[in-house]
DRENLOVEX-655827 format. One record per residue: residue number from 0; residue in one letter; chain; x, y negated, z of N, C-alpha, C in turn. Coordinates in steps of 0.02 Angstrom, whole numbers. Each point is the difference from the previous one (the first is absolute). Layout:
BEGIN
PT num residu chaine   n_px   n_py   n_pz  ca_px  ca_py  ca_pz   c_px   c_py   c_pz
PT NUM      A      A      X      Y      Z      X      Y      Z      X      Y      Z
...
% end
This chain:
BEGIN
PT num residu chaine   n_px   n_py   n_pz  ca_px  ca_py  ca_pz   c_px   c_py   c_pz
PT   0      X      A   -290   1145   -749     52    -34     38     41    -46    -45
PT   1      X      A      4      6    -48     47    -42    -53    -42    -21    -29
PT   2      X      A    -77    -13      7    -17    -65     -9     -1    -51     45
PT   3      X      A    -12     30     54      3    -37     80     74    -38    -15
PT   4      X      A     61     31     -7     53    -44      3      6    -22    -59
PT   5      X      A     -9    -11    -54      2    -58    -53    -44    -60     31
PT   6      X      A    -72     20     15    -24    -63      4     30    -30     61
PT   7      X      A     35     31     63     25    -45     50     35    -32     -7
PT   8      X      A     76     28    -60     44     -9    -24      4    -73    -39
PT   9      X      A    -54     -5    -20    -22    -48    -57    -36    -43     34
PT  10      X      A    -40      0     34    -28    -61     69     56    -20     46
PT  11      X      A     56     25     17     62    -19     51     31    -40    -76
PT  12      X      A      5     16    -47     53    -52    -45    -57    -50    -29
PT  13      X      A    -64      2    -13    -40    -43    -12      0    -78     37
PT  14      X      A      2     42     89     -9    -53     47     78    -31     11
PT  15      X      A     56     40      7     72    -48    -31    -13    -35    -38
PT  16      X      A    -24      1    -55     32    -37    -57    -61    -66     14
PT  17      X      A    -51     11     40    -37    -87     -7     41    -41     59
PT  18      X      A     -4    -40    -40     59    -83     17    -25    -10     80
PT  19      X      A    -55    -13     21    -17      7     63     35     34     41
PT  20      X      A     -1     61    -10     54     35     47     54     -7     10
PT  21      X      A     25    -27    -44     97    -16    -10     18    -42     39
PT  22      X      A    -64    -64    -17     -7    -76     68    -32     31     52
PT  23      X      A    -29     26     45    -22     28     71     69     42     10
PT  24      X      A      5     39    -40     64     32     33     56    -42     18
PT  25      X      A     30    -55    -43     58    -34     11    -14    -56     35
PT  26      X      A    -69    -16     12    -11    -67     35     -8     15     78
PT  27      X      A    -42     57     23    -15     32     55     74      7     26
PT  28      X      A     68     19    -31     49     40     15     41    -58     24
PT  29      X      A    -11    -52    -27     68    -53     -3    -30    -50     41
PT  30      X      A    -53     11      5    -32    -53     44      6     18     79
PT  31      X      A     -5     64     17     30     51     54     72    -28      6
PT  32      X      A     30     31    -30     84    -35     18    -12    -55     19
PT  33      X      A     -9    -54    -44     11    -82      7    -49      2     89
PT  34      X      A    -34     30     16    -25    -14     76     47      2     51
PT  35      X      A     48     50    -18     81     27     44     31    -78      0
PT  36      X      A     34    -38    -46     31    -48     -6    -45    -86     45
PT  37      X      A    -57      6      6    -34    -65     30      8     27     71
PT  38      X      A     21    -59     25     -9    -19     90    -59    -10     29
PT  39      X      A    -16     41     48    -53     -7     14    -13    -30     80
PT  40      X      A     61     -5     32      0    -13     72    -63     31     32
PT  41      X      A     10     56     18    -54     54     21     21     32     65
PT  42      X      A     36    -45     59     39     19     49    -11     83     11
PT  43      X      A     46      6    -40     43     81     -2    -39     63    -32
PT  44      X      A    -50    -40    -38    -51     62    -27     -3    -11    -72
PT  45      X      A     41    -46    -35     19     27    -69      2     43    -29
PT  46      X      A     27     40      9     16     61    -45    -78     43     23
PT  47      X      A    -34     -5     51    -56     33    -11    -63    -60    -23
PT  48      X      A     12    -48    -51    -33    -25    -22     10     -3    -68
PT  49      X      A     60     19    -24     14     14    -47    -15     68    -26
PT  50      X      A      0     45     16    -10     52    -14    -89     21     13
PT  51      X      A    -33    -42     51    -75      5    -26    -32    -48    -44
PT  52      X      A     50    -52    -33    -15    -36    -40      7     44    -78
PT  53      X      A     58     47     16     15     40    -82    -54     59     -7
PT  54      X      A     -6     32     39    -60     45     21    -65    -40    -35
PT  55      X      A    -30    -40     36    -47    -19    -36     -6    -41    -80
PT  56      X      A     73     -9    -14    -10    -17    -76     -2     46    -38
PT  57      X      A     30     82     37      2     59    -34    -68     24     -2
PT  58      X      A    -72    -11     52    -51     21     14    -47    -54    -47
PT  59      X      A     21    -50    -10    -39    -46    -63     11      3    -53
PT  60      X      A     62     -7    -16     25     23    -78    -45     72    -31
PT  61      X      A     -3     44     58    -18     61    -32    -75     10     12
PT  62      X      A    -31    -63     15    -65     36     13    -17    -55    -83
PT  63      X      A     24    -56     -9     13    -48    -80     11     68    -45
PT  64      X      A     49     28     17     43     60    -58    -70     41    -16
PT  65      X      A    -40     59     65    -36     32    -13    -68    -26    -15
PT  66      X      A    -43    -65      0    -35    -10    -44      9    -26    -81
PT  67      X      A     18    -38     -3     44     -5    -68     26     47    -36
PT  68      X      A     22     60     20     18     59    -57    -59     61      6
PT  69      X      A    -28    -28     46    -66     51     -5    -37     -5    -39
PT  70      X      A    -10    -78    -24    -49    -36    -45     30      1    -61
PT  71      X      A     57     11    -19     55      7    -58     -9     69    -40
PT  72      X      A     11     39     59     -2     76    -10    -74     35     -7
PT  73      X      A    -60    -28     25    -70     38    -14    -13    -30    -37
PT  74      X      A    -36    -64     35    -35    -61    -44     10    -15    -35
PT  75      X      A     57    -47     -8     14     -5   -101      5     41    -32
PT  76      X      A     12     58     40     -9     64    -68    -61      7    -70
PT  77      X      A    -48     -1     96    -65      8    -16    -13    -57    -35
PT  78      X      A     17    -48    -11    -49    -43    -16     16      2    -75
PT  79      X      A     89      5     -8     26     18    -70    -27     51    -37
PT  80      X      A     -5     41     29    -31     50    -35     59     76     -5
PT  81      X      A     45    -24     30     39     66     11     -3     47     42
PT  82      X      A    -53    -17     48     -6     51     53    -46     45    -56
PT  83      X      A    -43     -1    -36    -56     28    -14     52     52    -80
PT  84      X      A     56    -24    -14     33     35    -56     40     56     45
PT  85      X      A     20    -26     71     46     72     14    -57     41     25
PT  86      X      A    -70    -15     29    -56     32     13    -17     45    -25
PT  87      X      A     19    -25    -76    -33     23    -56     57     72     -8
PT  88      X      A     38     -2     17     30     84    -13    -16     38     68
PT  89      X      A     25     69    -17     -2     20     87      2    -14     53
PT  90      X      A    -18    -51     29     17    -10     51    -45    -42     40
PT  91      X      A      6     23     67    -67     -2     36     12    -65     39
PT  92      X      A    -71    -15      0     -7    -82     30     69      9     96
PT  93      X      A    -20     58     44     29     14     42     79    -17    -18
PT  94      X      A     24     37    -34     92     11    -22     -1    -84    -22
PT  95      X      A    -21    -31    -31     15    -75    -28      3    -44     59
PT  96      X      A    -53     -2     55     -7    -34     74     72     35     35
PT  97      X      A     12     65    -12     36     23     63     76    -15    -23
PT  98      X      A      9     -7    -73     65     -2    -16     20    -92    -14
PT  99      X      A    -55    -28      0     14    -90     17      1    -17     57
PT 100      X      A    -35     50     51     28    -28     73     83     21     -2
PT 101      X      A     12     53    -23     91     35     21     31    -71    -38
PT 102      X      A    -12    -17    -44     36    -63    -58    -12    -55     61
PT 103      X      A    -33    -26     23    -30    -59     34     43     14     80
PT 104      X      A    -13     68      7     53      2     86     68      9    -16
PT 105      X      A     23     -2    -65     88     25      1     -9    -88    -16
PT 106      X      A    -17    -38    -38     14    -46     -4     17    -65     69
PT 107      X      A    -57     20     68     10    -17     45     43      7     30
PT 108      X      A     34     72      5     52     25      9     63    -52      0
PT 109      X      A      8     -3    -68     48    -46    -24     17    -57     13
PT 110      X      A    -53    -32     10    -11    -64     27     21     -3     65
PT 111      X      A    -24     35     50      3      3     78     63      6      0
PT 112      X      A     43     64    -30     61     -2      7     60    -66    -20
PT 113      X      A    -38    -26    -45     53    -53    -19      9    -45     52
PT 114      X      A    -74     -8     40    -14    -56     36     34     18     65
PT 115      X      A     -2     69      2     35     25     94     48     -1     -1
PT 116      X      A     50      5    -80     53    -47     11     23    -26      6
PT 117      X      A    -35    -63    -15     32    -94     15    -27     29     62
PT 118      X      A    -53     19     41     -1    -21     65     64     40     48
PT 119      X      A     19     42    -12     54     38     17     60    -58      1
PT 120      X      A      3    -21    -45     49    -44    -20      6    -86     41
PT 121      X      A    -79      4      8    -21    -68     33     10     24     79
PT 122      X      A    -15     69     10     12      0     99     90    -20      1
PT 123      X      A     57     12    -53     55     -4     10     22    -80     18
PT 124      X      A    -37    -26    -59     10    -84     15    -32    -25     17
PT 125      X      A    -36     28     52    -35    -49     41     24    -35     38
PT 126      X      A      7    -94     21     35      0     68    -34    -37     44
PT 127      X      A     35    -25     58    -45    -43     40     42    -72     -3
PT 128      X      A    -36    -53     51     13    -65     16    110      0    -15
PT 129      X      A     -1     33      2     90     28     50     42      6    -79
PT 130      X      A    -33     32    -40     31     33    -54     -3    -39    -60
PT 131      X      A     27     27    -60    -14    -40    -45    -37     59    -73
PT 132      X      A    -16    -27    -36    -32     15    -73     52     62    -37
PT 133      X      A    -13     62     -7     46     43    -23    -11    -13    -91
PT 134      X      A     43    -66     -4     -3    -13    -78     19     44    -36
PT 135      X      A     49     54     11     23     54    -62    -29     41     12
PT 136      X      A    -40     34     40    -55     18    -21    -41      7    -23
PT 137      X      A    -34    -74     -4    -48    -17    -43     23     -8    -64
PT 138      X      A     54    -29     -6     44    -16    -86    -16     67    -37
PT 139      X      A     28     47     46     22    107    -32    -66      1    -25
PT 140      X      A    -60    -24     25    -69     56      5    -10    -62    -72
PT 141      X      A     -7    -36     -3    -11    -59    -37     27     15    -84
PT 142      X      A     67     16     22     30     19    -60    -18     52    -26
PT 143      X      A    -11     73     33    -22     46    -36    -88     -8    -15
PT 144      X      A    -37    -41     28    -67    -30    -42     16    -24    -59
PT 145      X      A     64    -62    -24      8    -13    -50     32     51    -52
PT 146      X      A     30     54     44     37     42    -75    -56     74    -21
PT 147      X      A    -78    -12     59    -22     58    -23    -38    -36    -90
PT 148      X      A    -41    -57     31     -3    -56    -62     44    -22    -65
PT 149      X      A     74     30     46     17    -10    -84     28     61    -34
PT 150      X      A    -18     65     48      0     59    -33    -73     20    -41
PT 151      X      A    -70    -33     18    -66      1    -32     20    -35    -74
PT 152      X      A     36    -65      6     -4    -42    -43     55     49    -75
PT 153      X      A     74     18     19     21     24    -29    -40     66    -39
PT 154      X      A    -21     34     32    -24     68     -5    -79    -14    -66
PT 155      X      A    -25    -73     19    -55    -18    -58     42    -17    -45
PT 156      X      A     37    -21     -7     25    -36    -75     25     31     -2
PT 157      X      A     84     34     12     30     74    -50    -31     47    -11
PT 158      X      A    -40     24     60    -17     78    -11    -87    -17     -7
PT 159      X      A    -27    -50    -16    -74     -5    -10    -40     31     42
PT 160      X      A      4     12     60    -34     21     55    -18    -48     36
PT 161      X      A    -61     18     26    -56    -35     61     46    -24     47
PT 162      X      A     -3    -92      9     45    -24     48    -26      3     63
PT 163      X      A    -73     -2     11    -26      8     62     18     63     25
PT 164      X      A     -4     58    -23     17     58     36     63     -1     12
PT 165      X      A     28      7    -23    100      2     -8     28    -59     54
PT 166      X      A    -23    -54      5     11    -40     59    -29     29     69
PT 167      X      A    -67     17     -4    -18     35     51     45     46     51
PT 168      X      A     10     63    -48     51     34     10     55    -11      7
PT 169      X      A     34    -34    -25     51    -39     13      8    -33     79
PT 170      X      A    -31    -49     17    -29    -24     48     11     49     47
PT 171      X      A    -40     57    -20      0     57     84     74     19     -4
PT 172      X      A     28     26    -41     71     18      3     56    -52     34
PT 173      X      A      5    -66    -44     25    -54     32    -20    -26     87
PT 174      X      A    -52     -5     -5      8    -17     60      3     42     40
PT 175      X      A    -10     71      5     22     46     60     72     22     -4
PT 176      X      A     49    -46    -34     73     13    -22     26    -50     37
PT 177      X      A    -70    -68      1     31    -66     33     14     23     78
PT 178      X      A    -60     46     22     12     -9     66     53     48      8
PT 179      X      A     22     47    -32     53     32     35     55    -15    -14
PT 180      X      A     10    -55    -33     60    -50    -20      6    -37     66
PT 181      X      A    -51    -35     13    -10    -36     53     21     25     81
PT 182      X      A    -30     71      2      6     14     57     70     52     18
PT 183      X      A     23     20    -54     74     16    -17     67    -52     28
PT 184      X      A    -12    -53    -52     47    -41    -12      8    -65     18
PT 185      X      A    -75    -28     54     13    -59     40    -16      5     73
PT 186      X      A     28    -35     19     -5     -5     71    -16    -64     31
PT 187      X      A    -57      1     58    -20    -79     12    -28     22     80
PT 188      X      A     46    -43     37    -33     26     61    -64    -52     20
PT 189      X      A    -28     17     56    -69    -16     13     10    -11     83
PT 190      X      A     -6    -63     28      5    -10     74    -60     20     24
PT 191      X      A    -68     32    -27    -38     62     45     11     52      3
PT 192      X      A     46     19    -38     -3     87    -19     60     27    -18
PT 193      X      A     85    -42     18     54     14    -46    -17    -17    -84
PT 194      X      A     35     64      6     25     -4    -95    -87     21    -22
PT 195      X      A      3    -50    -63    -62     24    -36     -5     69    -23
PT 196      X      A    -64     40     -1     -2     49     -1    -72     26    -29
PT 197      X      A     -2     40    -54    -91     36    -24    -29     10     55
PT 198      X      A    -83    -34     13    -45     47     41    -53     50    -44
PT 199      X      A     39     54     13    -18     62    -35    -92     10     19
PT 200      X      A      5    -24     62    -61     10     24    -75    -23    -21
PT 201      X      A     17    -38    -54    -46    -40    -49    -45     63    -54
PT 202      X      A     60     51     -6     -8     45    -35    -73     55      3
PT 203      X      A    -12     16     58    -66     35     10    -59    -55     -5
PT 204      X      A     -3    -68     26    -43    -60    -11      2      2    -72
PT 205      X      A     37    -20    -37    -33      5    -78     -9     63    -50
PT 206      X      A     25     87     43    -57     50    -14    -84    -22     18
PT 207      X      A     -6    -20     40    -74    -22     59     -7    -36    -64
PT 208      X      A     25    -65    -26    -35    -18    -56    -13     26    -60
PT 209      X      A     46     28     -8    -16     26    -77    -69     54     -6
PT 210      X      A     -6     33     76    -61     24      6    -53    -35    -15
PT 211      X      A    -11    -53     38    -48    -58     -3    -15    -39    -77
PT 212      X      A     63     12    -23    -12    -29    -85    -36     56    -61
PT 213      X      A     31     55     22    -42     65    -24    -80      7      4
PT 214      X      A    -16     -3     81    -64    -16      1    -44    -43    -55
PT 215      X      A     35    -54     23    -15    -72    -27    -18     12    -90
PT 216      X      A     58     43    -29     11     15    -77    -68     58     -6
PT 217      X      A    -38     27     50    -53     43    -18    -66    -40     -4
PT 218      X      A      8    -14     51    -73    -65    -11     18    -51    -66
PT 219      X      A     50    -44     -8     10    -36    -62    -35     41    -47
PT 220      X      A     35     74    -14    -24     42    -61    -66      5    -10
PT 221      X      A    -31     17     81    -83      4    -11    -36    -72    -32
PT 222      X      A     31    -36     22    -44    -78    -17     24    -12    -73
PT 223      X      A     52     19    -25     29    -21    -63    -51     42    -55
PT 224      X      A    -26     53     19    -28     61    -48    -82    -58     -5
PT 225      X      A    -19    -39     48    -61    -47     -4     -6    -71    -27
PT 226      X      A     78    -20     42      6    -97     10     46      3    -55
PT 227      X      A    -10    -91    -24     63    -35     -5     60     -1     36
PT 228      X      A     55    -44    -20     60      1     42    -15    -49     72
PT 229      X      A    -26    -55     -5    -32    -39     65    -59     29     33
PT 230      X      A    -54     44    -33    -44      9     54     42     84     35
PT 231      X      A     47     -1    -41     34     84     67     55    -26     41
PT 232      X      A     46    -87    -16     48    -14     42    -68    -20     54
PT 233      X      A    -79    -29     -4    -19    -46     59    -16     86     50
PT 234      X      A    -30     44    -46    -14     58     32     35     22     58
PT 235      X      A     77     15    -31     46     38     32     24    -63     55
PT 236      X      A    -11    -63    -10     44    -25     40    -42    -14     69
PT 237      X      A    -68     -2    -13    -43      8     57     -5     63     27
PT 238      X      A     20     58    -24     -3     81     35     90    -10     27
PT 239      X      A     50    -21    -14     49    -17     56    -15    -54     48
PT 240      X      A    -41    -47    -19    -26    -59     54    -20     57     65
PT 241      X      A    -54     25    -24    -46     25     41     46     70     42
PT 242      X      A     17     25    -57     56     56     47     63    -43     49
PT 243      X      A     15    -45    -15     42    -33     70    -36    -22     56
PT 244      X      A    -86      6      0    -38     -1     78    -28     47     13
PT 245      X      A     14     61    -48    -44     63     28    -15    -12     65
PT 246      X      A     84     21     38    -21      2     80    -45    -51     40
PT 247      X      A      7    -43    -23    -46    -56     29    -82      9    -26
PT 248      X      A      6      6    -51    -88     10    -34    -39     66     10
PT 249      X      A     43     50      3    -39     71      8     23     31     74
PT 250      X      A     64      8     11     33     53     38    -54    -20     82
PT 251      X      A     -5    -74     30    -25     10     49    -84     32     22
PT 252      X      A    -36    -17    -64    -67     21    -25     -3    101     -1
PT 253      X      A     59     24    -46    -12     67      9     40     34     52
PT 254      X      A     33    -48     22      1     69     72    -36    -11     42
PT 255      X      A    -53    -50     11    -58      4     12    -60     54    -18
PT 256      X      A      6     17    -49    -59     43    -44    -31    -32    -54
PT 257      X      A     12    -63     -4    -47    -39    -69     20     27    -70
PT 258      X      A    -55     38    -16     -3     31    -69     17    -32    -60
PT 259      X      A     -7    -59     26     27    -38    -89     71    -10      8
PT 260      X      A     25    -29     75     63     -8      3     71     61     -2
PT 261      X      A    -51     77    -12     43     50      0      8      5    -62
PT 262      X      A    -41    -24    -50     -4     -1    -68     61    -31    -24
PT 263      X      A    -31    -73     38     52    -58    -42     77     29     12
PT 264      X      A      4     25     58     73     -1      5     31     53     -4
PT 265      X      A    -49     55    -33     40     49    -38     15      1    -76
PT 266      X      A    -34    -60    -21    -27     -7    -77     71    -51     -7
PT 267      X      A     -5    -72     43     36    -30    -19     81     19      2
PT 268      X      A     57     -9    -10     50     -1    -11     55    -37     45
PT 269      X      A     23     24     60     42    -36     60     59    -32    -11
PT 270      X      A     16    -59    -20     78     -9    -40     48      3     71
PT 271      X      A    -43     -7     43     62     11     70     28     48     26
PT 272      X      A    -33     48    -40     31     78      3     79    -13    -29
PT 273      X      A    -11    -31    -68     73    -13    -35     42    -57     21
PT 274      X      A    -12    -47     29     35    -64      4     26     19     90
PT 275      X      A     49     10      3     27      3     62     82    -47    -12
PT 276      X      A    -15    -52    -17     54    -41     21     22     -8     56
PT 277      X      A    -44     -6     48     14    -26     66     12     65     34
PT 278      X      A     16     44    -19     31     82     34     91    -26    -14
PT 279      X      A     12    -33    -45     72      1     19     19    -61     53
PT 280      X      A    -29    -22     20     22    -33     72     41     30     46
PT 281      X      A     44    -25     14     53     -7     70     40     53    -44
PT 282      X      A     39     43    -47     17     43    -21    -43     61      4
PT 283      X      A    -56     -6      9    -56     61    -14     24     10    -89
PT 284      X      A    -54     60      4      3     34    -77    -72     50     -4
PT 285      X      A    -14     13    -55    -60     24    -24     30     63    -23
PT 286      X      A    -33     56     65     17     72    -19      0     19    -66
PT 287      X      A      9     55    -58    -28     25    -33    -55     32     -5
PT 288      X      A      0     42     57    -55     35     20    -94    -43    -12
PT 289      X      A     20    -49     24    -59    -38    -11      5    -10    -80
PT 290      X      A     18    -16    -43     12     -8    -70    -33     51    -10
PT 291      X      A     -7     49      3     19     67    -27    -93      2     22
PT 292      X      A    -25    -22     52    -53     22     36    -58    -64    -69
PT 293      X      A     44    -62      5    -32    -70    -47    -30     65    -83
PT 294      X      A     53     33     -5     13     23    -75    -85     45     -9
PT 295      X      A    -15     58     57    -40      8     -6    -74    -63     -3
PT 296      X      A    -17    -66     28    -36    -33     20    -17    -19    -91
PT 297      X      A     70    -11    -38     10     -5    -66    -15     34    -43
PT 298      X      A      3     75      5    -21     57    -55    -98     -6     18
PT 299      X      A     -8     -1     64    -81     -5    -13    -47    -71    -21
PT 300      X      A     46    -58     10    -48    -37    -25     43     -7    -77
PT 301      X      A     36     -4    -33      7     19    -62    -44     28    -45
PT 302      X      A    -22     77     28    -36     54    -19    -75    -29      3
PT 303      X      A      0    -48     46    -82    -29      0     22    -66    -59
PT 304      X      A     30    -36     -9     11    -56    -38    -14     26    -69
PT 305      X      A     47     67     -5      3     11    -87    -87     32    -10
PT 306      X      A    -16     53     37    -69      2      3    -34    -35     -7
PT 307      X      A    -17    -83     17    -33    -36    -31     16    -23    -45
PT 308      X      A     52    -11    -32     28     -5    -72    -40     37    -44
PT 309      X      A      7     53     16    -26     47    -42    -69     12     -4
PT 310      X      A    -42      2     51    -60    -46     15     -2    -12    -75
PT 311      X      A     23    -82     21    -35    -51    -25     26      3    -74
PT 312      X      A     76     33    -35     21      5    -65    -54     64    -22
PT 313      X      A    -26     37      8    -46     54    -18    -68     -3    -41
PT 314      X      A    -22    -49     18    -45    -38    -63     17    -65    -14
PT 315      X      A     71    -28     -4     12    -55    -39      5     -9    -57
PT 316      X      A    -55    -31    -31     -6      0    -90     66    -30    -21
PT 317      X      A     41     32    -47     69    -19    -24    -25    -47    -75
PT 318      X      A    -34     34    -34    -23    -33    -66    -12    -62     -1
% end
């Protein structure tokens, strides 16, 4: 077990500290906000265009995040030659796969969260035709981007520490300080809705994703233990292609009985299980209960994802 958590330990600060992540995290995040502030004259459906606009930068960013540190975290290992030195002590090809997926899903983690906060932040300032641009808003969230940056920057030159990580972190702290600065200490009313106000309800929609990015981070891993970094982003990005028509490509075929189509569409991967944006319509909300039901849909294809990982890392020549 304490090799299991060193090596996760050490794959979650590995995948911080590459520069990539620092830009997806802060670019995904601020680019979310800045969607709150543009007019969109969307007769009266702003704010739910905004908020499936942040949703899906949170569902792209992280499907960018989980191939890219998958390929960081196996592949260049392997190709460096360090997968084959920690190999080389106790430790079993299994514990090395199982403890870079835990490094690779806390890292998603992190990410998602940063990002469900600008969107949290973006359902507040959202407005319509009527309203105007919640500029101190955007200024607060803005500013603490610039002071997590210049807590990375300080923290490399006095204290000689990794600026990518330390901004990172920084970053998550700061900006989940912005919004409760924000939602504390300003007030902006909204001629759809009164006074501006959090839609909390965003909150189970980007659990639903972070599921979907998890997935996503098991297959990356399997293709990363084989591919390059481009032939596992074309891989993975055609197995989400294809999982956003399951229903259309398989579902009407096997409840029919067609044997290949019961295949395909137990094999393939449903992203519409997770993406229920359009459940918060009219003030609807997305039970928990269903979450909770998604979570299992998650532990079994996981369990099949890392399985072929392991598959396929099991006779991978490291030398």
């Amino acid at each position: 077990m304490r090799q299991f958590l060193a090596i996760a330990s050490n794959a979650f600060m590995e995948l911080v500290r590459q520069p990539i992540y620092l830009l997806l995290m802060t670019s995904s995040a601020c680019f979310s906000v800045f969607l709150a502030v543009v007019p969109y004259f969307g007769f009266g459906d702003d704010p739910k265009l905004v908020k499936d606009s942040t949703l899906a930068v949170t569902l792209l960013s992280g499907l960018l995040t989980s191939v890219l540190c998958a390929a960081a975290s196996v592949g260049q290992e392997i190709r460096s030659g360090t997968a084959l030195t920690v190999l080389a002590k106790p430790v079993s090809r299994t514990t090395f796969i199982l403890a870079k997926y835990v490094g690779l899903a806390a890292t998603l983690l992190l990410i998602t969260y940063t990002n469900m906060v600008a969107t949290l932040l973006a359902s507040r300032m959202a407005f319509d035709a009527y309203g105007n641009a919640d500029t101190v808003g955007f200024s607060i969230y803005m500013a603490s981007v610039a002071l997590a940056f210049a807590v990375g920057g300080f923290s490399n030159f006095f204290l000689r520490r990794t600026f990518v990580s330390d901004a990172a972190f920084a970053f998550v702290v700061l900006t989940t300080a912005a919004l409760w600065v924000v939602a504390q200490f300003t007030v902006v009313d909204r001629a759809f809705d009164g006074a501006a106000h959090i839609d909390w309800r965003v909150v189970p929609a980007g659990v639903l994703i972070l599921f979907a990015l998890w997935i996503l981070a098991g297959l990356a891993l399997a293709c990363s233990t084989r591919l390059e970094v481009i032939p596992s982003l074309a891989v993975c990005t055609a197995v989400f292609l294809l999982g956003l028509m399951t229903d259309y490509l398989f579902k009407g075929a096997a409840d029919a009985g067609v044997w290949w189509a019961k295949i395909g569409y137990a094999v393939m991967p449903n992203w519409q299980q997770f993406w229920l944006a359009d459940a918060l319509e009219d003030k609807k909300s997305i039970p928990w209960a269903y979450v909770i039901k998604a979570a299992g849909y998650l532990v079994t294809y996981v369990c099949a994802a890392l399985a072929l990982a392991l598959a396929l890392f099991e006779d991978r020549e490291l030398s």
